[in-house]
C-alpha positions in Angstrom: 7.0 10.3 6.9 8.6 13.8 6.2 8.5 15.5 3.6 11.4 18.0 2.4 9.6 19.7 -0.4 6.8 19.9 -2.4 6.7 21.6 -5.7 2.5 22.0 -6.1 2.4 21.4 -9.9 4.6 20.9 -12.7 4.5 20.0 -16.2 7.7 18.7 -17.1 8.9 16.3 -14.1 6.5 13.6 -15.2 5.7 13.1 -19.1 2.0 13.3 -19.7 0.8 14.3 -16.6 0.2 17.3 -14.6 1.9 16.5 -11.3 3.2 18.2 -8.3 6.8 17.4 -7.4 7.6 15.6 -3.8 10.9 15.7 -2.1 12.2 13.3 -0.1 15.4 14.0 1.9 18.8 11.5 2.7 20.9 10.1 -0.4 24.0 7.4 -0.7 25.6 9.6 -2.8 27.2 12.8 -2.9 27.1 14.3 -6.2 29.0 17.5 -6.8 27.0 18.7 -8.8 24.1 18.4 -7.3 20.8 20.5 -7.3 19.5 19.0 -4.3 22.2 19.2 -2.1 20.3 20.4 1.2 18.4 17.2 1.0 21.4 15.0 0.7 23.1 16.4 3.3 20.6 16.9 6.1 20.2 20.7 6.1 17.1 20.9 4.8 14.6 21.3 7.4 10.8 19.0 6.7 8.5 21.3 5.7 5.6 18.7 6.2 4.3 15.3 7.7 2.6 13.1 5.0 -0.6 13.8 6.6 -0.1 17.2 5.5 0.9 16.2 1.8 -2.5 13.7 1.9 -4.3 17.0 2.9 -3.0 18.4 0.1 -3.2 15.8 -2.7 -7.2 15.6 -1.7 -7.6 19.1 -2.6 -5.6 18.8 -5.8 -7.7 15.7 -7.2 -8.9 16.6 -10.3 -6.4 19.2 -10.9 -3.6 17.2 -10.9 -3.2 13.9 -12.2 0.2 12.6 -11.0 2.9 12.8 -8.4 6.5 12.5 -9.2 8.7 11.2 -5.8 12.2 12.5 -5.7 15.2 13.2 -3.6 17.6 12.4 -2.5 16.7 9.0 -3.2 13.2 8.1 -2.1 14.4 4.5 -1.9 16.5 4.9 1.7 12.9 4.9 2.8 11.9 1.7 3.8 8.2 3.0 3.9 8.2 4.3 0.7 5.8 1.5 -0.9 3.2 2.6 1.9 3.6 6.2 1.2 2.9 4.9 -3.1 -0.1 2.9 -1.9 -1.7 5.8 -0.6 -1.0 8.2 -3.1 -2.2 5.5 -5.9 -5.5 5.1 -3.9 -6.1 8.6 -4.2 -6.3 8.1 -8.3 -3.0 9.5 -8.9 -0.2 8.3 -11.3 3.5 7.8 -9.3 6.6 8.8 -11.1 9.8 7.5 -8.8 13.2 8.8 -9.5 15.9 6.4 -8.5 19.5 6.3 -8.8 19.2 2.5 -9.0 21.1 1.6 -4.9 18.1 0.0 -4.2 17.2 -2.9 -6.6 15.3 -5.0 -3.9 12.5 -2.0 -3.0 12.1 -1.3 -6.3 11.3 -4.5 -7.3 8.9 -4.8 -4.5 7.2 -1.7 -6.3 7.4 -2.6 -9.4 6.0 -6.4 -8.8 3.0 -4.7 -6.8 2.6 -2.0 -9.8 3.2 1.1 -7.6 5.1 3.2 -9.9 3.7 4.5 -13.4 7.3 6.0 -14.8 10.8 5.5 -13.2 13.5 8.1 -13.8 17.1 6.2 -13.2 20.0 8.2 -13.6 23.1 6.4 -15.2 26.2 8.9 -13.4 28.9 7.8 -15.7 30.6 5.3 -17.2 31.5 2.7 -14.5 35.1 3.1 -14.5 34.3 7.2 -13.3 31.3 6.1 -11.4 32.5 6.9 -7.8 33.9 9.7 -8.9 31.0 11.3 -10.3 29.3 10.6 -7.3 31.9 11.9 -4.8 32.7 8.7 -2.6 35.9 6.9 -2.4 34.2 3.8 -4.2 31.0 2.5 -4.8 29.8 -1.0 -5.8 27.9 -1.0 -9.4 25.8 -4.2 -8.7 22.9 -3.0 -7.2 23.0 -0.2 -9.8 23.6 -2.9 -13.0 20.0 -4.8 -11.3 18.5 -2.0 -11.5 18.9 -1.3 -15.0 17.7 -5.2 -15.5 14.7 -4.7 -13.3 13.5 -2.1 -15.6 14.8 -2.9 -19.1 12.1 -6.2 -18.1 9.5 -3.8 -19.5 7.2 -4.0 -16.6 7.1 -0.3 -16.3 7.4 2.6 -18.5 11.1 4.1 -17.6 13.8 6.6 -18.9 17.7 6.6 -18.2 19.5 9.8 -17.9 22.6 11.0 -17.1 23.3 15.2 -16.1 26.2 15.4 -18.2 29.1 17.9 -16.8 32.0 18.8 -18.7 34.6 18.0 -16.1 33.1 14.8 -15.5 32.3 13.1 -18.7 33.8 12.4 -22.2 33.3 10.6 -25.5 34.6 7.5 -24.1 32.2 7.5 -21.2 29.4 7.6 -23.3 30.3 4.9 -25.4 30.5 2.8 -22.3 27.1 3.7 -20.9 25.5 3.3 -24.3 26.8 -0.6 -24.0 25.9 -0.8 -20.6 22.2 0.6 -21.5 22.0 -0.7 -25.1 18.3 -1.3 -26.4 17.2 0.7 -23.2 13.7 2.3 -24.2 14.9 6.3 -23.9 17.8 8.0 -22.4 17.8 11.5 -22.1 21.2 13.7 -21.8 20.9 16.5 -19.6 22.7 19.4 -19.2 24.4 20.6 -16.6 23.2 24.1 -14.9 24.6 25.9 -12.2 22.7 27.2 -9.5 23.4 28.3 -5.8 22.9 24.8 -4.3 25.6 23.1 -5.9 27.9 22.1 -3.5 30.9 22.4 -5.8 32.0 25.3 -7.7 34.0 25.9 -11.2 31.9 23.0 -12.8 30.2 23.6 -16.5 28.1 22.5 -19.0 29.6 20.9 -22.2 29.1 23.1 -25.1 26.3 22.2 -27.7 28.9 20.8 -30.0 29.9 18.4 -27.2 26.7 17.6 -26.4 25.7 17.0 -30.1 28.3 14.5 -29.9 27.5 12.7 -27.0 24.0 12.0 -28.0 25.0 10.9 -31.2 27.2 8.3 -29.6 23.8 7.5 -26.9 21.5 6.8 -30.6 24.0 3.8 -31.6 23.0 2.2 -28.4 19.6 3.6 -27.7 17.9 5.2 -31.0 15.2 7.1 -28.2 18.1 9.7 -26.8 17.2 13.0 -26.2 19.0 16.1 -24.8 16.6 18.0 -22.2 17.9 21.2 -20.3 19.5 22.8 -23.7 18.5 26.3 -25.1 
């Protein structure tokens, strides 16, 4: 398997551990205001095989107690339950993020208890779903299973959505907090610019907007959060 990029250790990524970060490249969707961008769209270059990444995870034993598996979407990989098995055998903890396409590998994970923490991110209400996620239309089903899968409670899990102020409203958030209501945390988090954005002139809300949106995300889900605010 290749690897797009590895982020040696981190403390945020995946709560309670000290991890390293592992990018995987390819996604379904093509956010514009995405971070990743050079992994969705193919020009980012591998910077290693996994044999490479196992090298360096048996070094890190003892250091580092978990490895958080991100994109892209990791789930494109039809492998990706070997590459889990392996890292779990080393002793480590596995945080996956997801944006949900995928229902039927993750519940192949989840049933064999290869993931520790799942990150799903809800992109908008579903009425501006394939909008936020810049294709022409997309079909919510596999994303509404994989809310199901994981408000089951066979895994420890967060929602959260990267809100953006040309993207988002009151109203969406009122119809994500029904779609996600009595979910066990959802985290709001902000927008921030940077150079690999593929799409310019978007913005974070301002705190007052934000202040507003999470209060509308605790009717639904008392555990909301804003993360990526000064």
């Amino acid at each position: 398997m290749k690897i797009h990029g590895l982020q040696k250790m981190t403390l945020l990524d995946f709560p309670g551990r000290v991890a390293c970060t592992v990018f995987l490249g390819d996604c379904d969707f093509r956010c514009p205001f995405c971070h990743n961008f050079e992994l969705v769209d193919g020009s980012a270059p591998a910077i290693m095989d996994d044999g490479e990444l196992f090298a360096f995870l048996e070094k890190r034993r003892g250091l580092l107690d978990g490895v958080a598996i991100t994109g892209g979407e990791p789930c494109l990989r039809p492998d990706l339950p070997d590459l889990l098995r392996r890292i779990k055998a080393l002793g480590y903890g596995v945080k996956l993020d997801t944006n949900g396409t995928h229902p039927a590998l993750l519940k192949a994970i989840l049933d064999e208890g290869l993931a520790d923490y799942v990150a799903m991110d809800i992109k908008n209400s579903p009425e501006k779903y394939a909008q936020t996620v810049g294709l022409e239309a997309v079909d919510l089903a596999p994303v509404r299973e994989s809310v199901r899968l994981l408000m089951l409670g066979g895994v420890d899990y967060e929602f959260r959505t990267t809100v953006v102020d040309e993207l988002h409203a009151a109203a969406d958030f009122e119809a994500i907090g029904a779609w996600i209501v009595g979910a066990r945390r959802y985290f709001l988090q902000a927008f921030t610019d940077r150079d690999s954005v593929p799409f310019g002139n978007l913005h974070a809300p301002s705190r007052e907007k934000l202040g507003e949106y999470l209060a509308i995300a605790r009717r639904h889900v008392p555990d909301s959060a804003l993360r990526g605010v000064d």
